[in-house]
N, CA, C and O of each residue as an XYZ file, in Angstrom:
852
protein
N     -40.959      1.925     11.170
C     -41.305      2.412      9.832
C     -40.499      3.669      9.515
O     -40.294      4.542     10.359
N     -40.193      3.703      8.658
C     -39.024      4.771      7.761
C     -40.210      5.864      7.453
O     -41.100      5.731      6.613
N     -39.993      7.062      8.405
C     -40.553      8.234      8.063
C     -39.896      9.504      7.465
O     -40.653     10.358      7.002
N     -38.820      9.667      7.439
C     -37.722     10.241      6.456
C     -37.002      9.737      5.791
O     -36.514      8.635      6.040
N     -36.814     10.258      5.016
C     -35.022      9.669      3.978
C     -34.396     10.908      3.243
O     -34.739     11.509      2.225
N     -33.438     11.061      4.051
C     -32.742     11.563      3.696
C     -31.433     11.110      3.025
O     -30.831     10.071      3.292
N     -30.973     12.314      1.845
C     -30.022     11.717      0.460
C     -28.705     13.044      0.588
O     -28.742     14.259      0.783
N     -27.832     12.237      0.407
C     -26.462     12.595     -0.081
C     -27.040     13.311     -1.231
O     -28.223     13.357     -1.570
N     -25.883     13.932     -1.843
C     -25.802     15.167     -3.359
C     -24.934     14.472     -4.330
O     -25.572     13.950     -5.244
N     -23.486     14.305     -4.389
C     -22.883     14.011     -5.357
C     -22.812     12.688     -5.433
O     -22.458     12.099     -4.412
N     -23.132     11.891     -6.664
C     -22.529     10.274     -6.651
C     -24.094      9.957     -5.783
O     -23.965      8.751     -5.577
N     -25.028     10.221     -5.367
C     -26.185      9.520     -4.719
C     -27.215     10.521     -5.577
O     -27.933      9.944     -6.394
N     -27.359     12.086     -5.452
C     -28.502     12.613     -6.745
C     -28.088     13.487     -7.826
O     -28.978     14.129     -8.383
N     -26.995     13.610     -8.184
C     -26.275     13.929     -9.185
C     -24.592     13.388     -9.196
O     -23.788     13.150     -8.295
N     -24.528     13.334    -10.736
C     -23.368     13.032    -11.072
C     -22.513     13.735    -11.408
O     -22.718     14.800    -11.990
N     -20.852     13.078    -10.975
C     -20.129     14.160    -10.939
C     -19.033     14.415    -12.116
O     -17.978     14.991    -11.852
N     -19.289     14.032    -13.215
C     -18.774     13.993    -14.374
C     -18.563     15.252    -14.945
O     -17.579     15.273    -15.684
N     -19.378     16.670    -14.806
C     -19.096     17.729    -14.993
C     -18.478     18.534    -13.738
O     -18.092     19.682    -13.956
N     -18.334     17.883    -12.155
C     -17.368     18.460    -11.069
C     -15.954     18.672    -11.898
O     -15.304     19.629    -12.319
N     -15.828     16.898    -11.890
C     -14.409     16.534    -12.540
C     -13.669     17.166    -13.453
O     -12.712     17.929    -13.321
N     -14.403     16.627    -14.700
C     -14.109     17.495    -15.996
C     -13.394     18.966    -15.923
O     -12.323     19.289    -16.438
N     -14.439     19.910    -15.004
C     -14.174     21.363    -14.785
C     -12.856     21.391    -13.732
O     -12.296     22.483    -13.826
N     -12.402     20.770    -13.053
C     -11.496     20.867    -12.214
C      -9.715     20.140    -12.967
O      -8.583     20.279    -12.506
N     -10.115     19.504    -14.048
C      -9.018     19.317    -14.498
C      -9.051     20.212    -15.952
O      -7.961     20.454    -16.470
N      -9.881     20.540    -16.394
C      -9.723     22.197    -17.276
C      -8.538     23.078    -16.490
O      -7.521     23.647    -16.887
N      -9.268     22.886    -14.966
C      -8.728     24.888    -14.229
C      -7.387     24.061    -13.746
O      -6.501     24.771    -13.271
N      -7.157     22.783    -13.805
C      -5.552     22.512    -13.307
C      -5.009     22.450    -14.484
O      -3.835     22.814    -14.409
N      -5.321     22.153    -15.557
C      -4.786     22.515    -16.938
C      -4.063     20.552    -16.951
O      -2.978     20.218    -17.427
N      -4.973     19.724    -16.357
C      -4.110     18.282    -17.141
C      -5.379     17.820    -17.460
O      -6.486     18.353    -17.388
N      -4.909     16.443    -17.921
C      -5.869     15.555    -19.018
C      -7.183     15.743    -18.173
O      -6.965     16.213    -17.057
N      -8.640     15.451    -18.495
C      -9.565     15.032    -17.878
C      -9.367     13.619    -17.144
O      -9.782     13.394    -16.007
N      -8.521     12.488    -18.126
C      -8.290     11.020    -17.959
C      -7.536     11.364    -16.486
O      -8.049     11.127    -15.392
N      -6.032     12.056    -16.723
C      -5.737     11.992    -15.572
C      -5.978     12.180    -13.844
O      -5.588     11.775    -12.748
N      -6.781     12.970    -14.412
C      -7.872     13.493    -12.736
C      -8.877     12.378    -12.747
O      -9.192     12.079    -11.595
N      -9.368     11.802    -13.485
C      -9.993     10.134    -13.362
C      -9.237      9.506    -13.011
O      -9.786      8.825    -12.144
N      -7.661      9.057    -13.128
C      -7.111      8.078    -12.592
C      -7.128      8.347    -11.402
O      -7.561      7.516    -10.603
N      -6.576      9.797    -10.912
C      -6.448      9.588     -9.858
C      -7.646      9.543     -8.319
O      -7.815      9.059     -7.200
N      -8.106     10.287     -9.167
C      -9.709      9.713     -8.553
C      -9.647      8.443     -7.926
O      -9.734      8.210     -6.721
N      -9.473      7.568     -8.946
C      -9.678      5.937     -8.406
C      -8.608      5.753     -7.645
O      -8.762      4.876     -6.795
N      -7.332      6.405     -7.662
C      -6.187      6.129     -6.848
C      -6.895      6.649     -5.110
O      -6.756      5.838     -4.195
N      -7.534      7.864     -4.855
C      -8.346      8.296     -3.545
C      -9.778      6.978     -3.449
O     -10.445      6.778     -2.434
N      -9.917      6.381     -4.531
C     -11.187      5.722     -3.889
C     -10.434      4.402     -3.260
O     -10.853      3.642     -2.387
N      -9.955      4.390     -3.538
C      -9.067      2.407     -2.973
C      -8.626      3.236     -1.747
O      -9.244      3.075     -0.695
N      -7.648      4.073     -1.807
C      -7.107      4.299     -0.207
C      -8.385      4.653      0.457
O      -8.411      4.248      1.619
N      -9.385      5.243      0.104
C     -10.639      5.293      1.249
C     -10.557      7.350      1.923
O     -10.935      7.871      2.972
N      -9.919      7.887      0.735
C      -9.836      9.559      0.719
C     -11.212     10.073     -0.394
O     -11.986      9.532     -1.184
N     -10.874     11.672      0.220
C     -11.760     12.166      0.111
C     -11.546     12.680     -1.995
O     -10.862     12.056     -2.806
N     -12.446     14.021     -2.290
C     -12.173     14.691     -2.956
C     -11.447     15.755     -3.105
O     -11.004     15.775     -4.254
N     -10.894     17.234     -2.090
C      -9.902     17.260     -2.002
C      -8.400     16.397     -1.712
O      -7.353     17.007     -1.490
N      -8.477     15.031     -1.751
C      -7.317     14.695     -2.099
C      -6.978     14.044     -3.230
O      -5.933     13.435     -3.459
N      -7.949     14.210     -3.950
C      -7.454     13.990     -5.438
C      -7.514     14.999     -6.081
O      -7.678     14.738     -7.273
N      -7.467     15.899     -5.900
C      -6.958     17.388     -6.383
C      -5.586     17.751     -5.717
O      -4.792     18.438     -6.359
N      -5.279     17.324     -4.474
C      -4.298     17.684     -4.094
C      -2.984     16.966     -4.863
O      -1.866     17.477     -4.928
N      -3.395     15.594     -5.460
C      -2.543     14.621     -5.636
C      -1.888     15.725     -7.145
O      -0.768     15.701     -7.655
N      -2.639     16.264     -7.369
C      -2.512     17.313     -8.496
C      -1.750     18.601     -8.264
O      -1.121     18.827     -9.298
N      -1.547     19.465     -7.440
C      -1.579     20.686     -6.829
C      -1.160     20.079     -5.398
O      -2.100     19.851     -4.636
N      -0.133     19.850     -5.037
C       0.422     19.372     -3.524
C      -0.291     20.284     -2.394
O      -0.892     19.975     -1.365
N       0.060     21.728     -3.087
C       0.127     22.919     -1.931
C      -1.431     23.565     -2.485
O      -1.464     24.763     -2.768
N      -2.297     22.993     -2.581
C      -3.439     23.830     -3.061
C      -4.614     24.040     -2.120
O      -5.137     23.043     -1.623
N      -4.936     24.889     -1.920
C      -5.705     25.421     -1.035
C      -6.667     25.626     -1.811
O      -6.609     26.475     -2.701
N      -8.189     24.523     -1.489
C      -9.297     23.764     -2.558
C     -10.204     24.851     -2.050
O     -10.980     24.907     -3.005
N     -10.676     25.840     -1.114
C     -10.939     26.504     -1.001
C     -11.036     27.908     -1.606
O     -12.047     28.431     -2.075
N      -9.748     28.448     -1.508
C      -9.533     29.440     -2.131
C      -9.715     29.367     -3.711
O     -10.092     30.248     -4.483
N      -9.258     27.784     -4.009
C      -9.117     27.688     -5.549
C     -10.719     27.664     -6.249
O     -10.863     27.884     -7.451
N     -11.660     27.426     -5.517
C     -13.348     27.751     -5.627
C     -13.531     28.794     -5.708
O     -14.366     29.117     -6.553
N     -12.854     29.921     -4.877
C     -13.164     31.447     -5.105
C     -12.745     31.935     -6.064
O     -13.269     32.932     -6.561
N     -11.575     31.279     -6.617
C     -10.736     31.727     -7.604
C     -11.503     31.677     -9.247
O     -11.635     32.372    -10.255
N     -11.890     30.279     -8.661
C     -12.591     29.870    -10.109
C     -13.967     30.529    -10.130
O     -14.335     30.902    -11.244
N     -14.718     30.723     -9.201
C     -16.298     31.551     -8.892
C     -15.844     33.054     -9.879
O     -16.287     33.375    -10.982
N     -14.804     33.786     -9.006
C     -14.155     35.049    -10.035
C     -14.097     35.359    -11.114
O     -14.298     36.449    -11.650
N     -13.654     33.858    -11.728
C     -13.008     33.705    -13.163
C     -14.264     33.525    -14.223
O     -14.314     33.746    -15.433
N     -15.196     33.068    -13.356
C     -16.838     33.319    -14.232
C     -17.280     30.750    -14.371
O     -18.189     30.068    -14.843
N     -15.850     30.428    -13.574
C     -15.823     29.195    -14.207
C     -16.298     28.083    -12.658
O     -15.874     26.936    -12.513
N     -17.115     28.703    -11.802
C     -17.476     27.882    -10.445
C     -18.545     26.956    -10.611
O     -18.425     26.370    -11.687
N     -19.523     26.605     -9.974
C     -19.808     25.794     -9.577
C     -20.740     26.161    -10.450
O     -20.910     27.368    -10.625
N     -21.817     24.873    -11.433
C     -23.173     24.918    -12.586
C     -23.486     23.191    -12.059
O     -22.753     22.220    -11.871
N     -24.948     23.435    -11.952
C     -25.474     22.343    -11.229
C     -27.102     22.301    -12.196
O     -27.990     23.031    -11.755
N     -27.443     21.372    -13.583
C     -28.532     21.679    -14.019
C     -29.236     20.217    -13.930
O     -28.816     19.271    -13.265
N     -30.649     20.244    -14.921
C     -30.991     18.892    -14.542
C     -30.207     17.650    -15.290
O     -30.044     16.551    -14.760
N     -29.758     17.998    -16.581
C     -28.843     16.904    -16.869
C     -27.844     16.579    -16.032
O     -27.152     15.667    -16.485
N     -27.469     17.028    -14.854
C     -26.228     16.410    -13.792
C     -26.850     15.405    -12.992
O     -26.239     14.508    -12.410
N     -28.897     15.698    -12.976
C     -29.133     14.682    -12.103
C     -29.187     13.054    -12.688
O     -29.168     12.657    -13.853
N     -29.248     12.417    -11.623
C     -29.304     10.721    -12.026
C     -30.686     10.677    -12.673
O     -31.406     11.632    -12.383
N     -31.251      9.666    -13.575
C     -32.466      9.857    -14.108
C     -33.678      9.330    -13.228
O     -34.855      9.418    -13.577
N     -33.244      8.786    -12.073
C     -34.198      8.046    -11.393
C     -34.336      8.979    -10.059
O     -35.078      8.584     -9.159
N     -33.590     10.283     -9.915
C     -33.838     11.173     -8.896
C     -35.340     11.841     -8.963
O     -35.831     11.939     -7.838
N     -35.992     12.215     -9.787
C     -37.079     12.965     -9.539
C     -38.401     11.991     -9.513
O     -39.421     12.419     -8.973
N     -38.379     10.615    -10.126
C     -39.831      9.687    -10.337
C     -39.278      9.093     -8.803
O     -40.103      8.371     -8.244
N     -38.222      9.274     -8.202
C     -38.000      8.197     -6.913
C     -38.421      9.156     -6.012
O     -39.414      8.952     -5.314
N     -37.829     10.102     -5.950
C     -38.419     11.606     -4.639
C     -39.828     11.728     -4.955
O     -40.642     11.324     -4.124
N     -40.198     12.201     -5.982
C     -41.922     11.896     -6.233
C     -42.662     10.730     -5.598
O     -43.709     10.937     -4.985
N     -42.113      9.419     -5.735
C     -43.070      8.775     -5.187
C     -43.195      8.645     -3.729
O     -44.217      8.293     -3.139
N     -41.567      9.099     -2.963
C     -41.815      8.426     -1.909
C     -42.421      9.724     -0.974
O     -42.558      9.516      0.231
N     -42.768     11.009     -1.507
C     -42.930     12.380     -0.851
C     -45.132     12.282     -1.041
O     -45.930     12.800     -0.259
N     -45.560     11.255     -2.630
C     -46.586     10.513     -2.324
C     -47.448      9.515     -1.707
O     -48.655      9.272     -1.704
N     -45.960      8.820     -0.969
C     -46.287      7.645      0.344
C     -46.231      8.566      1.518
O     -46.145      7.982      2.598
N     -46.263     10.052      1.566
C     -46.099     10.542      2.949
C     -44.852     10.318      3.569
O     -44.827     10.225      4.796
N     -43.500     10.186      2.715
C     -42.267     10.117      3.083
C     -41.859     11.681      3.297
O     -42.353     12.539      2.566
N     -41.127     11.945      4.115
C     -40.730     13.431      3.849
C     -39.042     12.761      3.714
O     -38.316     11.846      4.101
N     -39.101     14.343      2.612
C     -37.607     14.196      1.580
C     -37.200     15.387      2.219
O     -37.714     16.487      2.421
N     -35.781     14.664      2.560
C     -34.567     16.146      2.639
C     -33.457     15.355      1.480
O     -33.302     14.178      1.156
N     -32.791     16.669      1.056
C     -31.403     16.223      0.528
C     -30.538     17.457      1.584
O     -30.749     18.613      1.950
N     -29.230     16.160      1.831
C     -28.163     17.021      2.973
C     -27.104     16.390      2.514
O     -27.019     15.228      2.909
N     -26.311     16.738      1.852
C     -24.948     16.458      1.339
C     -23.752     17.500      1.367
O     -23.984     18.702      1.492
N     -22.621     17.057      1.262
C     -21.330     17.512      1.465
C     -21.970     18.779      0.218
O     -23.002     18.745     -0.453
N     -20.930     19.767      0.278
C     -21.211     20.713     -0.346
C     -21.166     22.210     -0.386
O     -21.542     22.567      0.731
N     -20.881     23.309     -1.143
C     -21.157     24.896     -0.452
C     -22.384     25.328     -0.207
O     -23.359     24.576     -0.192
N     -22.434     26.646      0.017
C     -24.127     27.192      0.347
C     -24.306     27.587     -1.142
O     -25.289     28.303     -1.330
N     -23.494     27.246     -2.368
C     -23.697     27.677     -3.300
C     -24.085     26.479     -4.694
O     -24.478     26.677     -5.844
N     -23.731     25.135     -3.878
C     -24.114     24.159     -4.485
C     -25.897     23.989     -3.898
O     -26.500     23.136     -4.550
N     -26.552     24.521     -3.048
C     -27.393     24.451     -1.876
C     -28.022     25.149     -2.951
O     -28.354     24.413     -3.880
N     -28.355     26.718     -3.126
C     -28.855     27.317     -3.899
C     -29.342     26.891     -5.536
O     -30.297     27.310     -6.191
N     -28.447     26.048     -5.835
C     -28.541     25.379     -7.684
C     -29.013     24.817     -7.443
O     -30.112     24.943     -7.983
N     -28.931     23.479     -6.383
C     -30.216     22.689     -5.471
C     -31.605     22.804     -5.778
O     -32.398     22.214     -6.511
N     -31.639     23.811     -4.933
C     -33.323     24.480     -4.503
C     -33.527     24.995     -6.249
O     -34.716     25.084     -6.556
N     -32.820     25.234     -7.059
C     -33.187     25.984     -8.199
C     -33.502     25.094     -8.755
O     -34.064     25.328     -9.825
N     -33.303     23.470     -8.308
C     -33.714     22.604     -9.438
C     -35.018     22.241     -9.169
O     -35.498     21.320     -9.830
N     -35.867     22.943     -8.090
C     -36.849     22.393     -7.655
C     -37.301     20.869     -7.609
O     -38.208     20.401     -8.297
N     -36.502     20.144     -6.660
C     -36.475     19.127     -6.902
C     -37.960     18.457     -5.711
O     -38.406     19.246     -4.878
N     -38.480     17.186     -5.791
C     -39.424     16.776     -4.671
C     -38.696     16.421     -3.480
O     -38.060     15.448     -3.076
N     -39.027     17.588     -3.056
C     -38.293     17.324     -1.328
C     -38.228     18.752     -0.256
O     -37.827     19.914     -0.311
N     -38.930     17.787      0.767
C     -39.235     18.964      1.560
C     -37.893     19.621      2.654
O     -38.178     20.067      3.766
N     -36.669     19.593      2.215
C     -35.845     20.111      2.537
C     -34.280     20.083      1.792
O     -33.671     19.015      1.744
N     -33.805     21.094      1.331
C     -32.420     20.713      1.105
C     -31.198     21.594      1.633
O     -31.189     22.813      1.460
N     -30.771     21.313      1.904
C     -29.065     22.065      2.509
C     -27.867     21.168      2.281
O     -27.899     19.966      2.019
N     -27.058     21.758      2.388
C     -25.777     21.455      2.509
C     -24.658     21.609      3.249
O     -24.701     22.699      3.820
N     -23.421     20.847      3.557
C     -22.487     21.269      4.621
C     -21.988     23.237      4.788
O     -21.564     23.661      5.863
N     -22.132     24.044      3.712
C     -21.660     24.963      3.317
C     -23.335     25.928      3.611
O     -23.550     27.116      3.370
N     -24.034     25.166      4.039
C     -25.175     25.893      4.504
C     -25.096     25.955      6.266
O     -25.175     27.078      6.763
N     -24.964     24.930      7.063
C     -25.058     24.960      7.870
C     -23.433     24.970      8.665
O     -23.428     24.863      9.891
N     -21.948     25.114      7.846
C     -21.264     25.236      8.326
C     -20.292     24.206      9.439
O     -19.634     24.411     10.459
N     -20.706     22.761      8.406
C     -20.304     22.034      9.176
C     -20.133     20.638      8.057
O     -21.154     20.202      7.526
N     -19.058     20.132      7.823
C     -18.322     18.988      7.000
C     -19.084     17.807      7.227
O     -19.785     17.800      8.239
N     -19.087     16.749      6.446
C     -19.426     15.413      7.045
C     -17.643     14.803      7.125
O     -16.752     15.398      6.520
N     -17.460     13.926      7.717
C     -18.384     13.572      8.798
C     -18.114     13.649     10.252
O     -17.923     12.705     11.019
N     -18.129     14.904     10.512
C     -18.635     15.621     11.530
C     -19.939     15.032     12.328
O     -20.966     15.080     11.650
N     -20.069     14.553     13.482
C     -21.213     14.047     14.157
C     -21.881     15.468     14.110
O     -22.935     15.196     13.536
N     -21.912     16.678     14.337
C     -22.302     17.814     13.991
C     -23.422     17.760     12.973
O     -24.604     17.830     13.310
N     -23.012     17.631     11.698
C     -23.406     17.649     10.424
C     -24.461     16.829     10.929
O     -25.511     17.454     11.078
N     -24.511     15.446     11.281
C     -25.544     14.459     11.925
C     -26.978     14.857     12.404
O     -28.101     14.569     11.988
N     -26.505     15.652     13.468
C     -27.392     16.484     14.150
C     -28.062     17.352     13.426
O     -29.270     17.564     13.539
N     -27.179     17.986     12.517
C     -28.248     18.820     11.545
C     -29.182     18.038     10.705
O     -30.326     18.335     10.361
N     -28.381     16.830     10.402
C     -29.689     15.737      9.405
C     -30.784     15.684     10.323
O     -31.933     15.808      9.900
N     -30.556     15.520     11.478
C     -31.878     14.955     12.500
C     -32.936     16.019     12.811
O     -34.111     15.767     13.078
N     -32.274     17.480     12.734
C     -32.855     18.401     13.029
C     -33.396     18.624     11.513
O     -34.519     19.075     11.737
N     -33.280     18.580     10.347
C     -34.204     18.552      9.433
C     -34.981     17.752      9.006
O     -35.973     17.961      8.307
N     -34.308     16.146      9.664
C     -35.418     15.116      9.350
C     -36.920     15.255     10.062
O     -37.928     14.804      9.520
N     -36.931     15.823     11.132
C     -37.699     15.694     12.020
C     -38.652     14.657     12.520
O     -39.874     14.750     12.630
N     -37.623     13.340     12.891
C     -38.244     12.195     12.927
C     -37.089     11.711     13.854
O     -35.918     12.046     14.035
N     -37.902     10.813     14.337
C     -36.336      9.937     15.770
C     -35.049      9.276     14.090
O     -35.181      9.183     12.870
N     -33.925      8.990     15.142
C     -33.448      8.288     14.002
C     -33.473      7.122     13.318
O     -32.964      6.780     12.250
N     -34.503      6.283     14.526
C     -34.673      5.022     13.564
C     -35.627      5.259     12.824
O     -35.974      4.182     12.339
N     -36.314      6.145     12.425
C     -37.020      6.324     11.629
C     -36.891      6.979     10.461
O     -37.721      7.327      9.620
N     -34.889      7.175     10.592
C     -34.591      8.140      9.388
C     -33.775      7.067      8.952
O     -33.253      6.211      9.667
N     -33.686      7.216      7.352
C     -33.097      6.718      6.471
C     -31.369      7.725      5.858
O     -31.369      8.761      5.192
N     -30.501      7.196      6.216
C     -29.848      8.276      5.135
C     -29.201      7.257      3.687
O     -28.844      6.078      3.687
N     -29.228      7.946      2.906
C     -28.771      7.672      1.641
C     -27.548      7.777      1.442
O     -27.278      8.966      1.613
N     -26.410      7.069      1.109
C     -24.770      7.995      0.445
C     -24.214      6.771     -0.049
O     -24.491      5.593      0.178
N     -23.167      7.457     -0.948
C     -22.550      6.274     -1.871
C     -20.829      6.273     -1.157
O     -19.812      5.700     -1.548
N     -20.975      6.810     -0.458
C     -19.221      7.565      0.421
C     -18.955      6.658      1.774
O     -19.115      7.375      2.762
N     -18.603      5.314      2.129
C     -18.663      4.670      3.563
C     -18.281      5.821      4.469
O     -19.150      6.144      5.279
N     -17.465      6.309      4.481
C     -16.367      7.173      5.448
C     -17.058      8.636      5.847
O     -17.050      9.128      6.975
N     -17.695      9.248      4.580
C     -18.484     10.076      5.192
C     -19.895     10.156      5.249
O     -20.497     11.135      5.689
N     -20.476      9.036      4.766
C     -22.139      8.699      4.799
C     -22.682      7.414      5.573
O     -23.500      7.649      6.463
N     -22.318      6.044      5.336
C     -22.567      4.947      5.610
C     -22.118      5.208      7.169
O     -23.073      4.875      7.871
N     -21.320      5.552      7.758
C     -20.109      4.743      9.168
C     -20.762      6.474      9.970
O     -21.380      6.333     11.025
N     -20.642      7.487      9.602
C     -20.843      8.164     10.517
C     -22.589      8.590     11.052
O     -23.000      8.921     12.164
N     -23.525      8.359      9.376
C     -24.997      8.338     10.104
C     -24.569      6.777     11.045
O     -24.106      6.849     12.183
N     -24.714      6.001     10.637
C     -24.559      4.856     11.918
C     -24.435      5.255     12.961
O     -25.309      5.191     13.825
N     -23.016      5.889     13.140
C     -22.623      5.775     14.544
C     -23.855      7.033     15.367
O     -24.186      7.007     16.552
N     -24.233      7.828     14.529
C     -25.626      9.338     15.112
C     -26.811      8.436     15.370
O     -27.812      8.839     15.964
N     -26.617      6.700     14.720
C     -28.486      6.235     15.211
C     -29.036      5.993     13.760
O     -29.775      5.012     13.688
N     -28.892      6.480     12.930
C     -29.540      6.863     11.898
C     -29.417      5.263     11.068
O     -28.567      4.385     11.215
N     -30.556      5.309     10.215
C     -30.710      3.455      9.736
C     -29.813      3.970      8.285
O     -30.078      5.115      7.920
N     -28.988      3.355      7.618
C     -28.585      3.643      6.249
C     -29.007      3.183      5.477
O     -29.781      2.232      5.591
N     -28.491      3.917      3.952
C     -28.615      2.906      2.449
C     -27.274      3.371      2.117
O     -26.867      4.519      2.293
N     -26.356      2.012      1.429
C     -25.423      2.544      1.173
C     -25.518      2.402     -0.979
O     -25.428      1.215     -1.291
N     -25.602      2.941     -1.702
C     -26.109      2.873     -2.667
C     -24.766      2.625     -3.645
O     -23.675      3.138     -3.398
N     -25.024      1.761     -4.786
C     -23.729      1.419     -5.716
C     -23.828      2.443     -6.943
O     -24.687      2.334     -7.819
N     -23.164      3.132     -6.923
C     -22.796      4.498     -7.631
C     -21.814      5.381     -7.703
O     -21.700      6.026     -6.661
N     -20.880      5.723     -8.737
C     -20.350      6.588     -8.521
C     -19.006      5.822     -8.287
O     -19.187      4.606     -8.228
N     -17.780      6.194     -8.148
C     -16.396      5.345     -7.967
C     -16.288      5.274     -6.501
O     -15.329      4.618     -6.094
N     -17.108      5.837     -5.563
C     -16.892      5.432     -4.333
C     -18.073      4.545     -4.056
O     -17.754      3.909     -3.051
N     -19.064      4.244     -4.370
C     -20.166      3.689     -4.531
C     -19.914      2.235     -5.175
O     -20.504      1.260     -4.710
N     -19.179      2.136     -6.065
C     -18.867      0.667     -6.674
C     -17.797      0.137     -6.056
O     -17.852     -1.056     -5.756
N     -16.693      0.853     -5.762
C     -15.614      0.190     -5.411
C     -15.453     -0.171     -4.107
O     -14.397     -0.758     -3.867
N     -16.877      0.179     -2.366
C     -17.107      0.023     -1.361
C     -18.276     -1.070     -1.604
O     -18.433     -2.048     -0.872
N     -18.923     -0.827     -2.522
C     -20.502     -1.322     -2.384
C     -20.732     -3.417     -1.729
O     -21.680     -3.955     -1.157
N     -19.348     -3.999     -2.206
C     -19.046     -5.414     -1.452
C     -18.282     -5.161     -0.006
O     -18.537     -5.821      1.002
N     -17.507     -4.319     -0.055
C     -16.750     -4.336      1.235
C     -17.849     -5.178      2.601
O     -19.072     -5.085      2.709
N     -16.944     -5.910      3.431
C     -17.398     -6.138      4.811
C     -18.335     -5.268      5.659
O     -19.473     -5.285      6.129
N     -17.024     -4.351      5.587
C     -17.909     -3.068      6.561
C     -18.704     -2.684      6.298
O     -19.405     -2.510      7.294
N     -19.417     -2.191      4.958
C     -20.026     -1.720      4.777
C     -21.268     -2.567      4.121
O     -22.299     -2.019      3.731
N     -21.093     -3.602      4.071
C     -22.441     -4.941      4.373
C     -22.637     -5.035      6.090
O     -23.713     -5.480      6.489
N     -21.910     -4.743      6.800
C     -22.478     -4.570      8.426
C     -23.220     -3.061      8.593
O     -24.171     -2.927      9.364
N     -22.764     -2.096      7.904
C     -22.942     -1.104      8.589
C     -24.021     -0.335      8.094
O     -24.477      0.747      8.464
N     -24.459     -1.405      6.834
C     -25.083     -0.395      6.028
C     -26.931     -1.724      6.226
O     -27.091     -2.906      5.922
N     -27.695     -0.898      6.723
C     -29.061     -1.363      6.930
C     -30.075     -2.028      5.306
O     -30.995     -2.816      5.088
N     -29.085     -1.018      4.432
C     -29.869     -1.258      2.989
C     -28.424     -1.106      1.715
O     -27.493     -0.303      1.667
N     -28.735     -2.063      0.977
C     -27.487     -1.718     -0.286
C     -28.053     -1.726     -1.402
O     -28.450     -2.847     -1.720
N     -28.378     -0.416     -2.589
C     -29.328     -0.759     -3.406
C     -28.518     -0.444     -4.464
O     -27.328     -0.234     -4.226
N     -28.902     -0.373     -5.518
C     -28.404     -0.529     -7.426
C     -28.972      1.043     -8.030
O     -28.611      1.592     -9.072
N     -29.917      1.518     -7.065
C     -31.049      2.764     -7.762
C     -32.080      3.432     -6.422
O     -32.218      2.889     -5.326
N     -32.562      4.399     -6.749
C     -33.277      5.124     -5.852
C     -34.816      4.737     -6.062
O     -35.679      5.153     -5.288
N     -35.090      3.965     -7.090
C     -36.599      3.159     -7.198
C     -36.738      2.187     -6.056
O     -37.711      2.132     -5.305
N     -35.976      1.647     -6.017
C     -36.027      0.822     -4.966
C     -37.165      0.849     -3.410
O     -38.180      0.258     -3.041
N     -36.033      2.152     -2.754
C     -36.788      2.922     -1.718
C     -37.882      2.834     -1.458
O     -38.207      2.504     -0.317
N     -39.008      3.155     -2.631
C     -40.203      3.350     -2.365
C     -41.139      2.113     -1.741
O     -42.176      2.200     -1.084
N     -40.427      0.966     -2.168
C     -40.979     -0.464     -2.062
C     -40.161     -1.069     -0.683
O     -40.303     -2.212     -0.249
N     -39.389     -0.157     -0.182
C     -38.968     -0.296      0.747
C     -39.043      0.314      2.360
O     -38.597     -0.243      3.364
N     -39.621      1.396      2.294
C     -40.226      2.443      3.412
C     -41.474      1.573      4.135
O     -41.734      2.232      5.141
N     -42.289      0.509      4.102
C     -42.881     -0.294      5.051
C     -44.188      0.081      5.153
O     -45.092     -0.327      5.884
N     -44.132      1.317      3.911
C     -45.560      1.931      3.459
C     -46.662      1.506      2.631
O     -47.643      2.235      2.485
């Protein structure tokens, strides 16, 4: 029986349509074009710094966060970014006696807008909280240490194969690999990720009818 579930952040409980947008403002090209190339990193199976890089060869995605934090233009995370089925789906399943973490890629400053959204869930952090990337088996360990449940009894959520689906697997952990988001649709048939992935859902309603509760 599924006594945690734990959820990814971008593309699994918010959308990243205002990440994007703001990052091809501060590179100064089209919005369209940082969408294409977006989809050009989702087919090769890359991350999000490399579709910024495909932009900025020599850019250091780091620094360019501090840069933009400075400039007054960083990181805004409100409830219109979330998906609409994030707060009636965490509600119900935190009313079946599910305990909710959200642990997704992220800074300690996306972590903070997080917690500000007071969302239902009895834990949230991020890679930039605990200092450690997915997918890092590391990062893993930190899911387990906040799930506080063995791992077959944890659920993780992500719409990302490469850094959600394939690496909770390989930590133990049961998955959902969820269709969302341009990495989320364009994996969501793949092979691998019909083996690797324990659950493949359309929405976060789902879940609740699914925990064995």
């Amino acid at each position: 029986m599924i006594e945690t579930i734990v959820f990814d952040v971008g593309e699994t409980l918010t959308k990243d349509d205002r990440y994007w947008a703001s990052w091809a403002d501060w590179l100064q090209v089209p919005r369209h074009t940082l969408s294409a190339l977006v989809g050009a990193v989702v087919a090769q199976g890359g991350d999000r710094a490399d579709a910024l890089r495909l932009v900025s060869p020599d850019m250091d995605v780091a620094s360019a966060c501090r840069a933009r934090e400075t400039a007054g233009r960083g990181e805004h995370l409100g409830e219109a970014d979330l998906y609409p089925d994030v707060r009636p789906a965490l509600g119900a399943l935190q009313k079946l006696g599910v305990r909710v973490v959200v642990a997704g890629e992220g800074t300690a400053r996306t972590a903070e807008l997080l917690r500000g959204l007071d969302l239902p869930a009895d834990h949230v952090a991020t890679s930039g909280d605990w200092g450690v990337a997915k997918p890092d088996p590391d990062f893993f360990t930190r899911v387990l240490e906040a799930a506080q449940a063995d791992p077959q009894a944890t659920l993780y959520v992500g719409d990302h194969p490469a850094h959600d689906i394939f690496p909770a697997q390989r930590a133990g952990l049961r998955t959902a690999h969820i269709r969302r988001g341009p990495w989320g649709h364009y994996w969501a048939d793949h092979p691998d990720v019909a083996d690797a992935a324990d659950l493949r859902i359309d929405g976060l309603r789902a879940l609740a009818e699914l925990t064995g509760r």
